[in-house]
N, C-alpha and C positions, 0 to 999 in steps of 0.2 A: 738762641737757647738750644740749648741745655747750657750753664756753665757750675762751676763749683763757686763756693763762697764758704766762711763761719759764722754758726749760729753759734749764739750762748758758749763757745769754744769748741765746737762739735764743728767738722768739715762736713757740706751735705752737698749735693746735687742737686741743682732747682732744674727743675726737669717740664717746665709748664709753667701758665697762668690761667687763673680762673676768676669769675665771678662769685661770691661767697652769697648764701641766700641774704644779708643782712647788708648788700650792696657792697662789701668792701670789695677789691682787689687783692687775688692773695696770687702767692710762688707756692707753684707744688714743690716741693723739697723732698727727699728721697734721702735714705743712707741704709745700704742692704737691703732690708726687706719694710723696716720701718719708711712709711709715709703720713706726712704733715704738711699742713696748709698753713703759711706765715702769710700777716698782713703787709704786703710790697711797699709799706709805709716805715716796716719796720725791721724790711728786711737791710744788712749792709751788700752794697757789692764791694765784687773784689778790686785787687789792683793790678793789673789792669783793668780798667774794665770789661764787661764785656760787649758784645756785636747785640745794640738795641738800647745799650742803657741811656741813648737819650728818652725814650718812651718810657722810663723809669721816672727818672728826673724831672720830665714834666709832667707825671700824673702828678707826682708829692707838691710841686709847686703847685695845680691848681687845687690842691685838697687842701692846701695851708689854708 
C-alpha cells in the first residue's frame, strides 16, 4: 500500500486500511484533498494487482 484503483469511474488512491466502528473493513481512499472510507469488500483492485492483494482476496472469501 498505497496503490491507485477506480471507484465509481473516479481514479483514487487507497492510501490505508482501517477498522470501521460497525466492524467492517474499509480502504482509506484519497483523491486531493477529499478522503473516504470504501468497504474492501466492495472495493475493485487494479490490474495489476497490487503488493498485498492476496490479504484482500482472503478477507472477502472468508466474509462470503
Amino acid at each position: 500500500m498505497p496503490f491507485t484503483t477506480t471507484v465509481l469511474g473516479v481514479e483514487v488512491s487507497v492510501v490505508g486500511a482501517d477498522l470501521a466502528e460497525d466492524g467492517r473493513v474499509v480502504a482509506r481512499c484519497a483523491r486531493g484533498s477529499v478522503r473516504q472510507d470504501i468497504g474492501i469488500l466492495d472495493l475493485p483492485l487494479p490490474d495489476p494487482a497490487p503488493e498485498g492483494w492476496q490479504w484482500i482476496e482472503a478477507y472477502r472469501y472468508w466474509a462470503r
